[in-house]
N, C-alpha and C positions, 0 to 999 in steps of 0.2 A: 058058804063060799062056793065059787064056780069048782070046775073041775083043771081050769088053767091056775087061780089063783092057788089051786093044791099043790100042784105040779111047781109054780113059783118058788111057795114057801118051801115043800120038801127040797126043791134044788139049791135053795139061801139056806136052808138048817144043815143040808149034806156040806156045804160048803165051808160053812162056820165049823163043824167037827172036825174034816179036815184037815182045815188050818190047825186047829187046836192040836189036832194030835201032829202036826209038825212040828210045830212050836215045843212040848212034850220030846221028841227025838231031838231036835235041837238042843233043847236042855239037856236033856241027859247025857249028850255028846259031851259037852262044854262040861258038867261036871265030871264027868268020869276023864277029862284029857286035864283038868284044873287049871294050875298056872294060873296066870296073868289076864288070860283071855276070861277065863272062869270067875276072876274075881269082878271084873270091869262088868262082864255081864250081870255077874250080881249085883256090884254096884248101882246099874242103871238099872235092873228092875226092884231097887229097894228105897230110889230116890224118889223122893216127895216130885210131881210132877207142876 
């Protein structure tokens, strides 16, 4: 691999973790406040797609 296509892929893998770990905060937000909101979120992440 060149030395551009490193620098690519590390900035699309930093990128991907990122997100992930937002998504993560996000989550934990959403369970720890519960209710309604918590469950629909659940809902939609346990629904066949």
């Amino acid at each position: 691999m060149t030395e551009r296509q490193l620098r690519l892929f590390f900035r699309a893998a930093l990128r991907h973790e990122r997100r992930a770990r937002a998504d993560r905060i996000q989550d934990v937000n959403a369970g720890m406040a519960g209710g309604r909101p918590a469950s629909e979120l659940l809902r939609a992440l346990t629904e066949p797609i």
